[in-house]
PASEBA-1860 file (N, C-alpha, C; in nm, 3 decimals):
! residues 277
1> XXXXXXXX> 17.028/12.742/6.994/16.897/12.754/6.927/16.917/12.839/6.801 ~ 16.879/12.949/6.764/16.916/13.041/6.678/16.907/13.203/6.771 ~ 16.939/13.287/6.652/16.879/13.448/6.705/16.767/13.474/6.680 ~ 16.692/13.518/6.745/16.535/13.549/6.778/16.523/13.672/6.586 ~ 16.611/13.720/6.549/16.594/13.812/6.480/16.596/13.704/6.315 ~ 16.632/13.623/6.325/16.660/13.501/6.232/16.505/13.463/6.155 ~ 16.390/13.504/6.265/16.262/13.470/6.248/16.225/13.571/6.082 ~ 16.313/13.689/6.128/16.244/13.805/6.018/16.289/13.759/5.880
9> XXXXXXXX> 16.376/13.644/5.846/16.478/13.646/5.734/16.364/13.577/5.646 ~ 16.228/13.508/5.646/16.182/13.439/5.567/16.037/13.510/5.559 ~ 15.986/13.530/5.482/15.847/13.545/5.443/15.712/13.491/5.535 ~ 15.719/13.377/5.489/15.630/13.281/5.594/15.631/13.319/5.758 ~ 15.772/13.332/5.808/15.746/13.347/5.961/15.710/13.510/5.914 ~ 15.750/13.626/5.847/15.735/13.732/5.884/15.547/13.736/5.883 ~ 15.533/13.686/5.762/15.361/13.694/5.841/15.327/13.645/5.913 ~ 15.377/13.521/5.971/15.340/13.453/6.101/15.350/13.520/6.215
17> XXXXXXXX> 15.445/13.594/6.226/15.451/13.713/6.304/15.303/13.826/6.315 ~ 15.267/13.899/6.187/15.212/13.994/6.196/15.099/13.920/6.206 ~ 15.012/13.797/6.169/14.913/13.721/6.202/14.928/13.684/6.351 ~ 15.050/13.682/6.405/15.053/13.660/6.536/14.970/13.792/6.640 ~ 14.985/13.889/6.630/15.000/14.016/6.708/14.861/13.997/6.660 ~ 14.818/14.015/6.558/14.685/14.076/6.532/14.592/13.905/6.597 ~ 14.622/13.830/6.582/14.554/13.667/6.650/14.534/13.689/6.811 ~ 14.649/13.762/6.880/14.664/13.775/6.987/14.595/13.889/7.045
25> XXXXXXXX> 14.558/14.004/6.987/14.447/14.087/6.977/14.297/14.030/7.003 ~ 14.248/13.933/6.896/14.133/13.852/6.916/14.146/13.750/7.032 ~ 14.247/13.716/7.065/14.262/13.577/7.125/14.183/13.690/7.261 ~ 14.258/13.737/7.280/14.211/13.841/7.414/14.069/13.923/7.445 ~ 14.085/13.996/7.333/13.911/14.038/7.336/13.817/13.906/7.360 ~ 13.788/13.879/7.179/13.708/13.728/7.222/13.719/13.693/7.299 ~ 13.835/13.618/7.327/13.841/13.527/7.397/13.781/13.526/7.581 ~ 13.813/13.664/7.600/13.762/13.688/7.723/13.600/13.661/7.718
33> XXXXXXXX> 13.568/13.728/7.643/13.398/13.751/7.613/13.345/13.574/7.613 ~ 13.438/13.501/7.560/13.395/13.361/7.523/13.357/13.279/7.673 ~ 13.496/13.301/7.771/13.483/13.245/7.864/13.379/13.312/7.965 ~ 13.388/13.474/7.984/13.296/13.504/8.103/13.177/13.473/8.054 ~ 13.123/13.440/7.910/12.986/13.467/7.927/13.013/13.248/7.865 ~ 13.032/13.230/7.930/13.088/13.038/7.955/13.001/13.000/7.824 ~ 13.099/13.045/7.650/13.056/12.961/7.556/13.171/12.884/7.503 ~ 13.234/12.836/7.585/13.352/12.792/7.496/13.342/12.635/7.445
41> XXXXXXXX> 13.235/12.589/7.484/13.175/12.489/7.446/13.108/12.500/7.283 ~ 13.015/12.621/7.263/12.984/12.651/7.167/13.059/12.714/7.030 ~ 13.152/12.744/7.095/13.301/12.793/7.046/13.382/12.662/6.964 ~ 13.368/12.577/7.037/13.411/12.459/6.962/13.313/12.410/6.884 ~ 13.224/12.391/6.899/13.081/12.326/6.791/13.100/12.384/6.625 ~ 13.157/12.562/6.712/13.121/12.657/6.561/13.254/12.607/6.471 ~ 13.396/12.578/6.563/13.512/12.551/6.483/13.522/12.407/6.411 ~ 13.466/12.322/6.499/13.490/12.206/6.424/13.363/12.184/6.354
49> XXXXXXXX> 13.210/12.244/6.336/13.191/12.266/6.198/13.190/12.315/6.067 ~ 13.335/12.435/6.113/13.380/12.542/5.982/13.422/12.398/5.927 ~ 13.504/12.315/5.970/13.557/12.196/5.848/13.455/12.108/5.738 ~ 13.331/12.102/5.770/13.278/12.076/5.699/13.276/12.165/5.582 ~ 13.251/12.268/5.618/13.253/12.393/5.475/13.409/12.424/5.392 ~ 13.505/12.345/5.492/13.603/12.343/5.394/13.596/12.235/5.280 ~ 13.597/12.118/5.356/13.554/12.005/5.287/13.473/12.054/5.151 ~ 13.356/12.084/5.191/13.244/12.145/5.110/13.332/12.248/4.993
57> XXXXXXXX> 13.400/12.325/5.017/13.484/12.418/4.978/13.546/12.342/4.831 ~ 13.618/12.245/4.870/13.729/12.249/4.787/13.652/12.103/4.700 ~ 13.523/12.088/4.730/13.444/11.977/4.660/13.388/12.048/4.529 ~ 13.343/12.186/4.565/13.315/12.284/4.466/13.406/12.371/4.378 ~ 13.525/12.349/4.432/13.623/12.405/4.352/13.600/12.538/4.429 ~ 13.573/12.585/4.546/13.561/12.694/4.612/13.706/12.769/4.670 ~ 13.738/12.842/4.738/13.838/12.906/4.841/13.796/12.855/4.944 ~ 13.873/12.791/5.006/13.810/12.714/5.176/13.789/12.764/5.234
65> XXXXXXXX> 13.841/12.926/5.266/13.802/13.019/5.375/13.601/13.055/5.323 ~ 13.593/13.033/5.213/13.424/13.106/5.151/13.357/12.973/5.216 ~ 13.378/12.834/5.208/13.308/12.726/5.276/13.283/12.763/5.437 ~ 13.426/12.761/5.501/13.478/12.767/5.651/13.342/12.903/5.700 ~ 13.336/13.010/5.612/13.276/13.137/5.643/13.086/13.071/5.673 ~ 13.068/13.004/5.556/12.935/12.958/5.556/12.903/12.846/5.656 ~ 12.974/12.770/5.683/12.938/12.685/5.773/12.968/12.700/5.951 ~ 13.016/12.822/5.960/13.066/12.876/6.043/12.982/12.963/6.113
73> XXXXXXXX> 12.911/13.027/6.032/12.796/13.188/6.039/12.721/13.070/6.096 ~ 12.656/12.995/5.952/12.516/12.913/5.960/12.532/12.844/6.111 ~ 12.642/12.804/6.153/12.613/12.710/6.297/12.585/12.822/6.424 ~ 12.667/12.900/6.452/12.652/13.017/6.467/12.531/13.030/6.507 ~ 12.465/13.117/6.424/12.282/13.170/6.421/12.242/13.047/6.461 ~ 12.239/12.923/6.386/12.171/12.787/6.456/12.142/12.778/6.573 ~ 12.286/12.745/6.625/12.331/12.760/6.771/12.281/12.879/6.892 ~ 12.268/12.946/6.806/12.204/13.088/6.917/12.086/13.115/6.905
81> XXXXXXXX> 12.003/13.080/6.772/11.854/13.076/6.786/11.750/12.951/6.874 ~ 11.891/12.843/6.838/11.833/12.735/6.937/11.844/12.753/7.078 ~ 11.989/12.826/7.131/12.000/12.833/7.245/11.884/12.924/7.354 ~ 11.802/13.041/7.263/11.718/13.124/7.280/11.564/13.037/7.323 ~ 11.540/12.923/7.255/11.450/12.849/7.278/11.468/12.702/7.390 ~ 11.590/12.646/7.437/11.588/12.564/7.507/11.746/12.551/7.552 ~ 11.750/12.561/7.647/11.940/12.561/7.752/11.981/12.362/7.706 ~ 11.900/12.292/7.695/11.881/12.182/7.712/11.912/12.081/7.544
89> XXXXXXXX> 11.824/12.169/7.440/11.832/12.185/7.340/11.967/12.190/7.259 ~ 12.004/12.331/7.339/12.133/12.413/7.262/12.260/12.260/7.281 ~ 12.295/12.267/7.406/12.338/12.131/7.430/12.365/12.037/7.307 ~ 12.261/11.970/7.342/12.246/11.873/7.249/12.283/11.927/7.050 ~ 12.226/12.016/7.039/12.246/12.102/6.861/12.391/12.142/6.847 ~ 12.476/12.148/6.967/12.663/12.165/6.959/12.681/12.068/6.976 ~ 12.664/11.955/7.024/12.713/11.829/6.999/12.728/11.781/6.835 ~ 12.594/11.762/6.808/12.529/11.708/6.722/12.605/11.801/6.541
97> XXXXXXXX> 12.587/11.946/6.568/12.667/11.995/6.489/12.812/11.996/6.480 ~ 12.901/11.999/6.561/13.016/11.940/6.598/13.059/11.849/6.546 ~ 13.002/11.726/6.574/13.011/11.574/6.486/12.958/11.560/6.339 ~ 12.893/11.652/6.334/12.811/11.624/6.145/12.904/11.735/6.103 ~ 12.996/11.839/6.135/13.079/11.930/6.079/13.204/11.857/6.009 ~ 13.251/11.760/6.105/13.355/11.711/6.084/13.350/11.616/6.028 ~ 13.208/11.534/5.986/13.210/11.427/5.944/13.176/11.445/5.784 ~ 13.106/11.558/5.749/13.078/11.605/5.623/13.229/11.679/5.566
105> XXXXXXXX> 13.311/11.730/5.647/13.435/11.759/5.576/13.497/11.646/5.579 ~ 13.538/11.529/5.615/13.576/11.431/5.594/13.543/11.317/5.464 ~ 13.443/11.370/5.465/13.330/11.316/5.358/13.376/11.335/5.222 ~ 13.371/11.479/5.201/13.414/11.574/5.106/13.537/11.590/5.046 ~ 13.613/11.539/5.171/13.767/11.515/5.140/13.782/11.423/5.051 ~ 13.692/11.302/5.091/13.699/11.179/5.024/13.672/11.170/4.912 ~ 13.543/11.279/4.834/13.445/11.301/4.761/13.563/11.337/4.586 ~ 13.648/11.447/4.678/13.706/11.525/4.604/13.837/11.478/4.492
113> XXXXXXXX> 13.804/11.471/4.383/13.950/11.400/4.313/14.042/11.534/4.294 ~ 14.192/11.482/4.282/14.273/11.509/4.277/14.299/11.552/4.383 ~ 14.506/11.631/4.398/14.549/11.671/4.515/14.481/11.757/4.590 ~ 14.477/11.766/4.699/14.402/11.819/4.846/14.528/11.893/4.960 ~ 14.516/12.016/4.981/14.626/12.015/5.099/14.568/11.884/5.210 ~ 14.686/11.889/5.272/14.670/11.813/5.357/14.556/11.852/5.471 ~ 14.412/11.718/5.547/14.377/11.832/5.610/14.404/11.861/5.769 ~ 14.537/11.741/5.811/14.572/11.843/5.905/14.652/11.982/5.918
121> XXXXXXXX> 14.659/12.008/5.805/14.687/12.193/5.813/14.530/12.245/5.876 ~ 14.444/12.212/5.845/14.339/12.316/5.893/14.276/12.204/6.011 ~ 14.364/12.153/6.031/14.321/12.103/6.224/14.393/12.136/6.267 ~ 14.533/12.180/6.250/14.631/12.192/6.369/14.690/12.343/6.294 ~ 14.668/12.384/6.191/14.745/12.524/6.153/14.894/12.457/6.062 ~ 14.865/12.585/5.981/15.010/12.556/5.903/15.026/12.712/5.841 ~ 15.169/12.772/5.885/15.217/12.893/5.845/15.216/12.955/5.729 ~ 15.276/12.819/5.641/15.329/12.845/5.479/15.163/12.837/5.430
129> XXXXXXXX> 15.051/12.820/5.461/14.906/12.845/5.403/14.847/12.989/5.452 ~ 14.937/13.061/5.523/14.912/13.210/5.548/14.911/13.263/5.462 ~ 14.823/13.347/5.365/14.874/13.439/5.232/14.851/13.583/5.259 ~ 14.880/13.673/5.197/14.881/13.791/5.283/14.682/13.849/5.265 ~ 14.592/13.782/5.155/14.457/13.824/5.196/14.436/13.771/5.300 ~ 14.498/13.658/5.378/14.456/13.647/5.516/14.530/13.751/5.653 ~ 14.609/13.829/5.578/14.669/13.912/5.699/14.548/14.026/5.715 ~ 14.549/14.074/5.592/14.428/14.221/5.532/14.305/14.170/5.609
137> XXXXXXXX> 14.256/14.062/5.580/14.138/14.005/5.644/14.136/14.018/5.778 ~ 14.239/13.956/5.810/14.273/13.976/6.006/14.252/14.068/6.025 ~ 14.310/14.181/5.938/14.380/14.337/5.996/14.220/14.402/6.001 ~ 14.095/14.333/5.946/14.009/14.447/5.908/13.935/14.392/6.008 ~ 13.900/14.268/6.023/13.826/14.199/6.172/13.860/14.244/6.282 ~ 14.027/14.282/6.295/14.068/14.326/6.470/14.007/14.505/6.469 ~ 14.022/14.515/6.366/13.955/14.678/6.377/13.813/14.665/6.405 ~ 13.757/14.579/6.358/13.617/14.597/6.333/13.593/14.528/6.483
145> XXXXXXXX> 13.620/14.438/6.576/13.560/14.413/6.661/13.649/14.486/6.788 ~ 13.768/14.537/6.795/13.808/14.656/6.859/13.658/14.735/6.881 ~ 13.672/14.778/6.771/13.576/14.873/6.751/13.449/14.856/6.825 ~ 13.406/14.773/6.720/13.246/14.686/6.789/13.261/14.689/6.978 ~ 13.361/14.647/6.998/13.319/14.572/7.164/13.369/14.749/7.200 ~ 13.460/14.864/7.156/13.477/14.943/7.237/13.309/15.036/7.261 ~ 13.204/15.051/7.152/13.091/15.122/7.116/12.998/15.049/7.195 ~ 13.028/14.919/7.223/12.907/14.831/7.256/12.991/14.757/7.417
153> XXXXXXXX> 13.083/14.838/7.470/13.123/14.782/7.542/13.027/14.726/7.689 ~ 12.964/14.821/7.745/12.880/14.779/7.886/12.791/14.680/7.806 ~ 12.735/14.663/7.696/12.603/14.591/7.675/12.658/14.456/7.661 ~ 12.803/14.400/7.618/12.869/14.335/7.635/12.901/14.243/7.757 ~ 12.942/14.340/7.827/12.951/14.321/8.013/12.794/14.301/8.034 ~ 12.728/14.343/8.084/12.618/14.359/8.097/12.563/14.209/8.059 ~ 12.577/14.141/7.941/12.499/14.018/7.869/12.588/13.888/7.930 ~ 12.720/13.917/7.953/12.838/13.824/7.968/12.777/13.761/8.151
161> XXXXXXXX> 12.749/13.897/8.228/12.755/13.893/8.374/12.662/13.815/8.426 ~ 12.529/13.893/8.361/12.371/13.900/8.423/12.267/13.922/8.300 ~ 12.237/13.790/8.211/12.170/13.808/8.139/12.078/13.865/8.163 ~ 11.950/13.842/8.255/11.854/13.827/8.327/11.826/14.005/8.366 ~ 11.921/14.049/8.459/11.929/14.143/8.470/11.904/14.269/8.339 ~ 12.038/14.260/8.217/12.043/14.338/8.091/11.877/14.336/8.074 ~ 11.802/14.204/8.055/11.693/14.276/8.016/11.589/14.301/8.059 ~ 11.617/14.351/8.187/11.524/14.424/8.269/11.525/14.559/8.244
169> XXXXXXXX> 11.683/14.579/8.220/11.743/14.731/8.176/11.729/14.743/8.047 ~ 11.640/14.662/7.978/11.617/14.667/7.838/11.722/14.694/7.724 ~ 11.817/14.614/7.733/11.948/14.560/7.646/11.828/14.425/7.588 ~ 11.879/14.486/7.453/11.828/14.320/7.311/11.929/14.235/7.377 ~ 11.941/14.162/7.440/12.020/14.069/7.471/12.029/13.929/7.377 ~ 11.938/13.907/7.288/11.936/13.796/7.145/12.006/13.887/7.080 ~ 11.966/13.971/7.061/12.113/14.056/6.923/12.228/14.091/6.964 ~ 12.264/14.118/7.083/12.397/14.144/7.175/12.469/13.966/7.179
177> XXXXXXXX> 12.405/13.874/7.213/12.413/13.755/7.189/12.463/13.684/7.081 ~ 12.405/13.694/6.972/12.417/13.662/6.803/12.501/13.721/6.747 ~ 12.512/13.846/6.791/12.645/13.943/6.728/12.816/13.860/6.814 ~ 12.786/13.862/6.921/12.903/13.779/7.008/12.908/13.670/6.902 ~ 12.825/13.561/6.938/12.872/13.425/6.828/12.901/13.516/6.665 ~ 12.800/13.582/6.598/12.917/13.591/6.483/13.069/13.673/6.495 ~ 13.054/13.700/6.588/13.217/13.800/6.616/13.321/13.648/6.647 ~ 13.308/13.569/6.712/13.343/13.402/6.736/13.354/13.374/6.601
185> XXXXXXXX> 13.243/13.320/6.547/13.250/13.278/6.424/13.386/13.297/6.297 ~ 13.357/13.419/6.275/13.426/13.507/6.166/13.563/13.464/6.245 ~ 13.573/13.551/6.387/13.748/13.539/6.424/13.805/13.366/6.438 ~ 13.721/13.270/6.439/13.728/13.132/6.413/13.822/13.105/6.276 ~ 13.749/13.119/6.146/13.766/13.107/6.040/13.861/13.139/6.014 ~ 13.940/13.316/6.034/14.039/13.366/5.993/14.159/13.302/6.101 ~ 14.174/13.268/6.164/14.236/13.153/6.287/14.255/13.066/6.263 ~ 14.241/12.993/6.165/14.185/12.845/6.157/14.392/12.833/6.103
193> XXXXXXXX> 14.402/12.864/5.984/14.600/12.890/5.906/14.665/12.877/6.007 ~ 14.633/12.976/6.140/14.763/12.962/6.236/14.764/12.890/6.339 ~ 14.636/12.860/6.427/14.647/12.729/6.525/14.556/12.581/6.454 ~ 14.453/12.595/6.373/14.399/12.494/6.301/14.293/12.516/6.426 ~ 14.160/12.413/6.349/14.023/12.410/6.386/14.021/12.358/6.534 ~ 14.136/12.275/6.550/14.131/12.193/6.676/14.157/12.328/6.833 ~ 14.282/12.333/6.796/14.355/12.421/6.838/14.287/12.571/6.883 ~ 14.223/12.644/6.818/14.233/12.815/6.791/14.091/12.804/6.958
201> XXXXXXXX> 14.011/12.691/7.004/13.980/12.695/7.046/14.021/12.712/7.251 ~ 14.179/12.627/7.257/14.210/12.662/7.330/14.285/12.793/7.363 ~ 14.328/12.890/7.244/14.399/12.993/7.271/14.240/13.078/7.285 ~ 14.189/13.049/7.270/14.021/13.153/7.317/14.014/13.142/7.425 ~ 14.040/13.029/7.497/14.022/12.977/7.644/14.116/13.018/7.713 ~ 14.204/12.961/7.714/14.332/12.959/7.831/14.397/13.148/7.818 ~ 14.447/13.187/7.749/14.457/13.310/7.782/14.382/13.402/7.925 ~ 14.248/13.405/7.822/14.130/13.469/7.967/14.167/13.398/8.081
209> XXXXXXXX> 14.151/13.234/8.047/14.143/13.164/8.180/14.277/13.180/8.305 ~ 14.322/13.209/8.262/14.488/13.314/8.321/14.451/13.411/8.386 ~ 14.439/13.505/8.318/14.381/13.606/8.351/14.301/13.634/8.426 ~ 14.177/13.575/8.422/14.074/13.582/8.535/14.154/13.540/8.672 ~ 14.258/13.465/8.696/14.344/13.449/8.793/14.362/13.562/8.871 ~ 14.405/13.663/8.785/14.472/13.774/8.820/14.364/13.889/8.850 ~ 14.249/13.875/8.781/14.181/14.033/8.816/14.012/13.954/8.763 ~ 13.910/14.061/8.806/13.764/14.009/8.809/13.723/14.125/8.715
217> XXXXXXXX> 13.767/14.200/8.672/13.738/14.294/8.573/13.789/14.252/8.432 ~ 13.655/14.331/8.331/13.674/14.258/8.192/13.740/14.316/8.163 ~ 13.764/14.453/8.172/13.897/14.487/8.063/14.031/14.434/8.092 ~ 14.048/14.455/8.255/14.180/14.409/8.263/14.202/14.320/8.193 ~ 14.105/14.172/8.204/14.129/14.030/8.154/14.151/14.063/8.028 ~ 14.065/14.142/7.926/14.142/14.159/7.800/14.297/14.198/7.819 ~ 14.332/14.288/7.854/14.454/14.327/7.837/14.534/14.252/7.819 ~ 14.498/14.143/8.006/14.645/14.092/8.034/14.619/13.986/7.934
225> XXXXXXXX> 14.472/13.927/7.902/14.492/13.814/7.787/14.536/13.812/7.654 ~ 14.578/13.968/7.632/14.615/14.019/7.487/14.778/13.988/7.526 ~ 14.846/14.032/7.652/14.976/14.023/7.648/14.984/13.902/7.691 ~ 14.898/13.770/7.780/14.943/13.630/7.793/14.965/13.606/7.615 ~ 14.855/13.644/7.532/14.838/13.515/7.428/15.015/13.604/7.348 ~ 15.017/13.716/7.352/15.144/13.758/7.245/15.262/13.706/7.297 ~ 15.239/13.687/7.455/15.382/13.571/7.490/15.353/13.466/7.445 ~ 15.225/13.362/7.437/15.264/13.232/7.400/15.249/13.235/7.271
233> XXXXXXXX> 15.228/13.300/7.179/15.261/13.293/7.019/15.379/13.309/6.969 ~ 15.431/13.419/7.073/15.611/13.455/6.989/15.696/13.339/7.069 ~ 15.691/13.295/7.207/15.775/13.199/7.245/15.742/13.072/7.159 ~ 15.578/13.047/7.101/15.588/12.911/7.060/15.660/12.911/6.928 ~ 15.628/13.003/6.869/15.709/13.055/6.732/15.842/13.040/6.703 ~ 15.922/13.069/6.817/16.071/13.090/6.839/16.110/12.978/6.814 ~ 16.003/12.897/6.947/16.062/12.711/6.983/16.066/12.638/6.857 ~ 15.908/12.646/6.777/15.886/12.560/6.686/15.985/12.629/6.585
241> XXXXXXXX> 16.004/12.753/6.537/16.108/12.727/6.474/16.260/12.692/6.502 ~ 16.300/12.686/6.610/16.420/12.649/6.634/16.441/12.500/6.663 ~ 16.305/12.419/6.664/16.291/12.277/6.714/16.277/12.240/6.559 ~ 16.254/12.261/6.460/16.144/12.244/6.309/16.028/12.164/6.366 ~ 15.926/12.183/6.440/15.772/12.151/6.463/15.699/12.262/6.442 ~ 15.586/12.184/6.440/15.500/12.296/6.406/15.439/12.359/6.519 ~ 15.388/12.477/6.476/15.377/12.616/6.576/15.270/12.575/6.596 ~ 15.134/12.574/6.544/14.990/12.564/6.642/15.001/12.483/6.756
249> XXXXXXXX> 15.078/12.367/6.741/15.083/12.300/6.868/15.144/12.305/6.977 ~ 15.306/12.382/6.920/15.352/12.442/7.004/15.316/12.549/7.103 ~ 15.274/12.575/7.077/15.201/12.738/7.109/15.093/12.729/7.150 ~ 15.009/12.629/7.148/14.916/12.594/7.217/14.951/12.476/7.367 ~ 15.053/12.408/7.314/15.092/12.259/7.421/15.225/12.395/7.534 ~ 15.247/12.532/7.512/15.331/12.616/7.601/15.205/12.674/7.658 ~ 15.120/12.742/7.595/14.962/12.805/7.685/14.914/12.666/7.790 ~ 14.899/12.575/7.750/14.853/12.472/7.833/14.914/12.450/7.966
257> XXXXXXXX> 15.077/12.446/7.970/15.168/12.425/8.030/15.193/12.507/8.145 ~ 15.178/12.627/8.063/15.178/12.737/8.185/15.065/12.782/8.254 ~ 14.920/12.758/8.188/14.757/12.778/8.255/14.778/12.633/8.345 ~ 14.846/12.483/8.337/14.822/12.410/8.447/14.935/12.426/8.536 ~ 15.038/12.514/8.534/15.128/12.557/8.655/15.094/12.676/8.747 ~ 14.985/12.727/8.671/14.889/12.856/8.710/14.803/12.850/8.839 ~ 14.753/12.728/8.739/14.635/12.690/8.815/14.703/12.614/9.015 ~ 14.804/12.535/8.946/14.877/12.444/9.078/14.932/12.579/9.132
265> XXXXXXXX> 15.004/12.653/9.116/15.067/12.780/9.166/14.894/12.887/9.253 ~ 14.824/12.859/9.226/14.718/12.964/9.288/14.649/12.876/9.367 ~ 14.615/12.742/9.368/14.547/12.662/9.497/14.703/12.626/9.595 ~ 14.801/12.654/9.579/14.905/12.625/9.651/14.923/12.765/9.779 ~ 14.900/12.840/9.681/14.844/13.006/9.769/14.762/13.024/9.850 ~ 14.628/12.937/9.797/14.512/12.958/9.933/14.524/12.846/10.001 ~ 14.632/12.783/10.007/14.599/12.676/10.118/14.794/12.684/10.202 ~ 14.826/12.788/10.180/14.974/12.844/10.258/14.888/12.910/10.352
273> XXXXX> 14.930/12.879/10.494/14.852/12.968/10.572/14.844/13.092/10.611 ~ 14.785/13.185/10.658/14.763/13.336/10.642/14.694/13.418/10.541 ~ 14.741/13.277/10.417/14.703/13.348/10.269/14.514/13.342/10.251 ~ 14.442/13.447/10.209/14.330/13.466/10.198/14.300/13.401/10.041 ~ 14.186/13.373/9.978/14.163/13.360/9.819/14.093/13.495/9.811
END
């Protein structure tokens, strides 16, 4: 294969690296928050309509990340003001935005003369479109929602567990709510370079979904989902560069691999006899 230290010799992987650690930071926080409080449905609605705003982006002669940001927020709030008024509703408004996200960046693509990156870089991720305002950017989001979820941590728990409950105990649970999707949102967008729109949605998922394997407490699940996702970013990293493929998929098709040997490995446990679940 090569030496693991071979990774540091080029530019591109070295930020792929430091976008890694700090991705794997969010992958874990979020990502936990995404699954216990079961939006990962909505999670996808918000990613695959940031592409429309890229689309939109580069129709205006914009920065794609300033499109990705706007169409990202806006579904976002959509999505959570609708969800506030009908369970039934919300449904249907992530579908519906989902499909008009992707179909208006497609649109736009078409719209747009002259060269275009390619746009499966921002469906599946592409390294060499890492620039270092997207590392600074990362670096100031993982602080800021560190932060955020450590200050606001029980109201968090609290909204994720037992909505119903929080606001009996009088937690804003719509602004504890809305703040979650834009904390999604934003860490969506800046995600988008290293696994792509398709992609960044299962490293939100499968990490936690590991994890919750292992323990029923949220922090733990952060933790261990901060150290699942930093193993499957640096092993997919290694592979795809030592294979020449590309890393979002890698690194996402190794998380997959090992959450469905997980999964067969833990119903194989409760059904060995003696063994309790």
């Amino acid at each position: 294969m090569f030496e693991i230290f071979q990774i540091f010799e080029y530019t591109f992987l070295r930020n792929a690296v430091l976008v890694g650690i700090l991705a794997s930071i969010l992958f874990g926080i979020v990502g936990t928050l995404v699954v216990v409080k079961r939006i990962v449905f909505i999670s996808g609605g918000i990613s695959h309509a940031s592409f429309g705003g890229i689309g939109m982006a580069f129709f205006l002669g914009w920065d794609p990340l300033i499109g990705a940001f706007i169409f990202a927020i806006g579904s976002a709030l959509g999505i959570g003001y609708i969800g506030r008024e009908s369970a039934q509703r919300e449904d249907t408004s992530i579908g519906i935005i989902w499909a008009v996200g992707m179909a208006l960046g497609a649109l736009f693509y078409h719209l747009t003369p002259g060269y275009l990156p390619s746009a499966e870089s921002f469906l599946f991720g592409n390294l060499l479109m890492i620039r270092s305002v997207d590392i600074v950017l990362l670096f100031i989001l993982t602080i800021i929602v560190v932060l955020c979820i450590a200050l606001l941590y029980r109201r968090f728990q609290a909204v994720s567990f037992d909505e119903e409950f929080s606001k009996v105990v009088g937690i804003s649970t719509n602004k504890i709510y809305l703040l979650l999707l834009l904390i999604v949102s934003i860490s969506i967008v800046l995600l988008l370079k290293f696994v792509g729109i398709i992609l960044v949605i299962a490293m939100l998922s499968i990490p936690p979904s590991i994890a919750g394997m292992f323990t029923y407490d949220m922090k733990e699940m952060m933790m261990y989902s901060i150290l699942f996702s930093l193993f499957f970013t640096f092993t997919g990293l290694w592979v795809s560069y030592g294979l020449d493929i590309p890393a979002g998929p890698t690194i996402v098709t190794f998380a997959g691999l090992i959450f469905i040997t997980s999964l067969i490995g833990s119903k194989i446990e409760r059904i060995i006899p003696g063994r309790t679940s």
